[in-house]
N, C-alpha and C positions, 0 to 999 in steps of 0.2 A: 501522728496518732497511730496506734498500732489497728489490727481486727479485731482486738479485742475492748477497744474501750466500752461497746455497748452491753456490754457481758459483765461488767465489773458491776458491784452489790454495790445496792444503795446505800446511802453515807449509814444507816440507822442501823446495820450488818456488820459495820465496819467496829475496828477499835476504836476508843475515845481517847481524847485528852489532845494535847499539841502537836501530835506526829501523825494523825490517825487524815488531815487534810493532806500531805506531803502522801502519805502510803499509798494514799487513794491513786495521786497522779502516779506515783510510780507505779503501779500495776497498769495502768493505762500508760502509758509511756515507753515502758518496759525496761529492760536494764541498762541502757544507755546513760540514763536517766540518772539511775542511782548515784552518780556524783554530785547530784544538785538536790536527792532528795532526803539520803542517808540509806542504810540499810533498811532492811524489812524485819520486822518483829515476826515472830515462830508463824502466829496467823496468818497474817498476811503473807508471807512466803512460802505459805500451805496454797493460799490462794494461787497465790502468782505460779505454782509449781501447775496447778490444775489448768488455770490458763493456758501456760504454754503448750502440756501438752498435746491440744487442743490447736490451738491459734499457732501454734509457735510450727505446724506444717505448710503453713501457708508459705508459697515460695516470693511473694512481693517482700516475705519480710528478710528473707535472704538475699535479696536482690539488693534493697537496702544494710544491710551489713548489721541488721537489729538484731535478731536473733536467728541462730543456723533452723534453715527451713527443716521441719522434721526431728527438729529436737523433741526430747522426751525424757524429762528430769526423774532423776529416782523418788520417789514419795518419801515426805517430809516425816522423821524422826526414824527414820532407819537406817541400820549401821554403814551402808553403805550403797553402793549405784545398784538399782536391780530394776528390772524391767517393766513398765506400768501397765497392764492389762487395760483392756475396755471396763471390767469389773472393776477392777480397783479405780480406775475413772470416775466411776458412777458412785462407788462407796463414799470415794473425797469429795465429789460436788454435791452430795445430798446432806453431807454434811459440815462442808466450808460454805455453802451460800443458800440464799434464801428460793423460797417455791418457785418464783419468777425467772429467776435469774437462772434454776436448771432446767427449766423450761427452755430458754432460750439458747444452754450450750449443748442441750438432748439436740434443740433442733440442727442446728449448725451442724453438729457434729456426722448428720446425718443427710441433710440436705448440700450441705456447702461442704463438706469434706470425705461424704461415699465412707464412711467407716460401716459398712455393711454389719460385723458383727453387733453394733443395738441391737441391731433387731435380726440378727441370726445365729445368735450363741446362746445356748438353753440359760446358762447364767449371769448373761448380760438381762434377757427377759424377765427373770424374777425381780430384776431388781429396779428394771426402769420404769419411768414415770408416763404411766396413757395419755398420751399427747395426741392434736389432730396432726401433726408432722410426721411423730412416729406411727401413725393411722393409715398417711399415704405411705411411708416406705416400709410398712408391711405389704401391702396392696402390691409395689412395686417387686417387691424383694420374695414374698411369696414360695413361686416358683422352685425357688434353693433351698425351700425348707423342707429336712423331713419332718414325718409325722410329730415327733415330740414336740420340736420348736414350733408348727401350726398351733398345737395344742398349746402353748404358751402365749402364741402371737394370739389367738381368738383373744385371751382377758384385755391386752390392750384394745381387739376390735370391740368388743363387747362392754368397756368402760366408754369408750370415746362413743359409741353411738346412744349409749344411756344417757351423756351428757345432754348430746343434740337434741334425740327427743323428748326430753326434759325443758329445755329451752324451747326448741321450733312447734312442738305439738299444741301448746296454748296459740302461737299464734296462727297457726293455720285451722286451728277448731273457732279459734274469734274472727276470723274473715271470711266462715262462711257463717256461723252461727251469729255473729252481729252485723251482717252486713245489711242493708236495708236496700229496698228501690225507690223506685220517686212515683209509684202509685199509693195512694191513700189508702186508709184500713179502718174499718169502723171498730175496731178490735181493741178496744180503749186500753191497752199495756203501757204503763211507766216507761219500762225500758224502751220503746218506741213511740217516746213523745216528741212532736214535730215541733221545736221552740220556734225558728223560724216562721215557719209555716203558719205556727196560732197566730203571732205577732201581728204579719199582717194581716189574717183574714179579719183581727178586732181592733183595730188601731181607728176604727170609727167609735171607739169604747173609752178611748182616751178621753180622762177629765184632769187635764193641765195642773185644773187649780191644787189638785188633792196629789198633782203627780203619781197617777195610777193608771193603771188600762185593765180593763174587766172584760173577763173571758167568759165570752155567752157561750161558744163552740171551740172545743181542743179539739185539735188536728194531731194525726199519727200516721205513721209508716206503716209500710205493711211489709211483710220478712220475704224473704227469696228463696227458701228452702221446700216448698213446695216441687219448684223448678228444678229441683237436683235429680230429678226421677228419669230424664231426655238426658242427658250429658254423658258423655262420653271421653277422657280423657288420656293420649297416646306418651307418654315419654319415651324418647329416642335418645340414649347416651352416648357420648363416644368414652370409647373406654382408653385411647391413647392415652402414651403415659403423661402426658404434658395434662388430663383431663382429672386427673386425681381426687382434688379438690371437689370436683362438680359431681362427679361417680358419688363420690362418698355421702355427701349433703340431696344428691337425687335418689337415692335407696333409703336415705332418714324420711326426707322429704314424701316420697309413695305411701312410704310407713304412715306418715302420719294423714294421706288424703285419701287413706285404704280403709272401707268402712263407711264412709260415709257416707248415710242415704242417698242412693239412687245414683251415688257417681260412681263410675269405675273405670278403673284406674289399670292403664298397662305398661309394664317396663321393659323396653326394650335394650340392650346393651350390645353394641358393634364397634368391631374395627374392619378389618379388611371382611367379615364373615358375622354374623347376625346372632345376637341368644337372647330370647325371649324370656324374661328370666319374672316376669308376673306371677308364674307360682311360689315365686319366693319374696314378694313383695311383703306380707306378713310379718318376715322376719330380718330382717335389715341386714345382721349379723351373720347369717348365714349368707345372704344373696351378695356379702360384700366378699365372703370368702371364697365365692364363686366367681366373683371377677376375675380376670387377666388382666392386665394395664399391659401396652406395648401392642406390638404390631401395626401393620396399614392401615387404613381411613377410607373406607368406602361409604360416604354417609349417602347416596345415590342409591344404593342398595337397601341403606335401614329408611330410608325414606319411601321407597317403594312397600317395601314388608309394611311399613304403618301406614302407609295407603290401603291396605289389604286387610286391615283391622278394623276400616270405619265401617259402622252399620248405620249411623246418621248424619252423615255430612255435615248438615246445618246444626247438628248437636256435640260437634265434633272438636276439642282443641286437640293439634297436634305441635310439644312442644321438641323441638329438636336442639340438643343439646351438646355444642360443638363448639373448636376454634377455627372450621368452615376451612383447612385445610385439605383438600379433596383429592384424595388418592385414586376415586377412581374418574367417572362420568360426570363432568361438573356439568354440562351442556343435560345430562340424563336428571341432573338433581335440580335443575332450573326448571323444568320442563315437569318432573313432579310437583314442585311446590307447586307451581299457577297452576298444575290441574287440581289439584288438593284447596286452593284455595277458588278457583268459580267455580266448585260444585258443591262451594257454598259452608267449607272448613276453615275454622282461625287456626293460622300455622304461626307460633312463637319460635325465632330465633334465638335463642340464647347463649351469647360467646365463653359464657361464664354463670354456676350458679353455687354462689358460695359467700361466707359470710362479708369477703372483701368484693366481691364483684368488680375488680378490674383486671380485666381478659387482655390475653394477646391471640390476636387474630388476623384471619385474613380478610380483610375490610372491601375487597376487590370485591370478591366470589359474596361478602355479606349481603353489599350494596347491591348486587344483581337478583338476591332473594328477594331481599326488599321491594326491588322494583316488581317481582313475581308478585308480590302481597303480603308475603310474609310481613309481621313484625319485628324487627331485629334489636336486640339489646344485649344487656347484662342485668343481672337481678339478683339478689338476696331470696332466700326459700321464703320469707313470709312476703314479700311481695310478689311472688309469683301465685300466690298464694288468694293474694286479693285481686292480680287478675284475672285466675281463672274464676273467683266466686263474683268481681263484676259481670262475665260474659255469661255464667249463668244464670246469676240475675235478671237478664234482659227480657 
C-alpha cells in the first residue's frame, strides 16, 4: 500500500460503471499496479497526477522502487511536462476530490511533508482551505511571514477560531450555567427538578395496586452560580512547538470562560521567558497571533509568575498546561506546585488540551507533580470546563 491510500476519494467521488473498482485500487496501489488494473481514465489520472505529487516525495516510496521519491507530474491536459506549483496543487485538489479528502491532503502536505509555501505564499493563501492543521502551521511558520502574508494567514486564524467558538462556547456556558450541587433549593424551577431525589422522599406514596406513586413534596437542586463571584482561575500555556494544538484550543477556550460572572480568568503563555497575554484574552485571534511557538520550557518559571497572581488560594484553580518537559528547575517546579497546593489551591496538570486529548509526555516529572497534588491528566476544553464549574460549585 502506498502513503497515499488514505487520501484516495470515496467510492461516491469516484467514476461509475465496471472499471471505477479497479481505478480505485490503482490510485492506491500506484503504478506498479497498473498491469493488473488497466489504465486510468482522464479523471482518475488527474487524481493520481495530484496524489503523486504529493505522496510521491516520500522517500520509503523510492526505497521500494514504486514511484521516484520527489516526483512531480506535469498537470493533466497540458501539452506537455511543466512544473506543478503549490497553487496549482491546490487548484487540482479542490477540484478533483471531495471537502474531506482536501482536508486531509492540505494537512499532510503541511504536516508530514514541511511544504511551507501553504501557508507562506500570498497565493497559496487565497486559495486554501481554513483547517485546524493549517491553524497550527500558521502559528508555527508565522515568524517568515511578512506583513501581506500575516494579513492573509489572520483569515485562516480567524475562520478556524469562529469554528471553535461556535462549537466549544455552548459547552462551556452549559457546565457552568447547568451545573447543579447536591444542596436543595425551595426554588421550585423545572429545569432543576430532583427526579431522583422526589422518588425517594414519596415511595411511602406508592399504591401498587393503581401502579402510581403520588408526589406530596418535589424536591429540587439548587444552581452554583452564586459561587462564581470567589474564584479565580490561572491558565499557564506552554507555547512549544510540539504545544500547538493546546495553545490554540486554550486562547478559544479563555474566550469562551471570559465574562462570566464573578470568574476571572488569566492567560498566561511561556517558553523559556513568560507573557501574560490576559489583555488579549477577549479576542482569541489576535492573542493567537501574538503567540510564538518554539523555543525552551521553563514551566518553573510560569509556575512561579501564576503563583504570584493568586489573591485567594482556596478560590484558586491553577491549570498548567504542558508536556512537563522541563527545561529549566524541575526540583524549583515541584516545590511550587506543593506550595500552590497546601495553601489551599487546585493545581490541574494538563498534558494535552484539545479536541483528541492524547498527549506525549513526560510521565517521570508528571507522576512527581501528582505526588505534589497536583491533578494530572489530558482533557477536551468542555471537560475542562465541567471541572473547573464542579470546584466551584462546592
Amino acid at each position: 500500500m502506498t502513503t497515499a491510500d488514505a487520501a484516495v476519494p470515496p467510492a461516491s467521488s469516484e467514476p461509475h460503471g465496471p472499471d471505477a473498482g479497479l481505478e480505485r485500487w490503482r490510485l492506491i496501489l500506484g503504478s506498479p499496479a497498473e498491469a493488473h488494473t488497466g489504465a486510468l481514465g482522464q479523471g482518475a489520472a488527474a487524481q493520481d497526477a495530484a496524489l503523486d505529487w504529493l505522496y510521491g516525495r516520500d522517500p520509503d516510496l523510492g526505497r521500494r522502487g514504486v514511484r521516484r521519491a520527489g516526483s512531480a507530474r506535469p498537470r493533466a491536459g497540458g501539452d506537455g511536462p511543466s512544473p506543478v506549483t503549490a497553487v496549482d496543487w491546490l487548484d487540482d485538489i479542490h477540484r478533483l476530490f471531495p471537502k474531506e479528502t482536501v482536508e486531509r491532503l492540505e494537512r499532510d502536505a503541511v504536516e508530514r511533508y514541511g511544504i511551507q509555501e501553504i501557508v507562506t505564499d500570498p497565493a497559496v493563501l487565497e486559495r486554501v482551505e481554513p483547517s485546524a492543521p493549517l491553524l497550527r502551521a500558521v502559528l508555527r511558520t508565522k515568524h517568515l511571514m511578512n506583513p501581506q502574508v500575516l494579513g492573509l494567514a489572520r483569515r485562516i486564524v480567524a475562520a478556524v477560531v469562529e469554528d471553535l467558538l461556535a462549537r466549544l462556547r455552548p459547552e462551556v456556558r452549559r457546565a457552568f450555567h447547568g451545573a447543579r450541587s447536591r444542596r436543595p433549593s425551595r426554588v421550585p424551577l423545572a429545569r432543576d427538578f430532583d427526579f431522583k431525589g422526589t422518588v425517594r422522599a414519596n415511595l411511602g406514596h406508592y399504591r401498587p395496586e393503581e401502579r402510581r406513586l403520588l408526589i406530596e413534596r418535589a424536591h429540587f437542586h439548587s444552581r452554583t452560580q452564586r459561587h462564581l463571584t470567589r474564584w479565580q482561575l490561572i491558565l499557564l500555556v506552554d507555547q512549544s512547538g510540539s504545544m500547538a494544538g493546546s495553545v490554540i484550543h486554550s486562547a478559544v477556550t479563555a474566550a469562551c470562560l471570559w465574562g462570566l460572572p464573578g470568574l476571572r480568568t488569566h492567560l498566561v503563555a511561556f517558553d523559556s521567558n513568560v507573557v501574560d497575554l490576559t489583555s488579549e484574552v477577549s479576542d482569541p485571534v489576535e492573542l493567537l497571533m501574538r503567540v510564538q511557538l518554539g523555543g525552551g520550557t521553563d514551566i518553573a518559571r510560569a509556575v512561579a509568575y501564576g503563583a504570584g497572581l493568586v489573591e485567594n488560594p482556596r478560590r484558586t484553580i491553577v491549570v498548567l498546561i504542558t508536556d512537563f518537559y522541563e527545561g529549566g528547575d524541575a526540583y524549583r517546579l515541584v516545590r511550587s506546585v506543593r506550595a500552590l497546593v497546601e495553601q489551599g489551591s487546585t493545581v490541574l496538570g494538563l498534558a494535552a488540551l484539545d479536541e483528541e486529548a492524547d498527549p506525549d509526555y513526560d510521565r517521570e516529572l508528571a507522576g512527581r507533580l501528582a505526588d505534589a497534588g497536583a491533578h494530572v491528566g489530558a482533557m477536551t476544553p468542555g471537560r475542562l470546563a465541567e471541572f473547573v464549574a464542579e470546584r466551584l460549585g462546592r
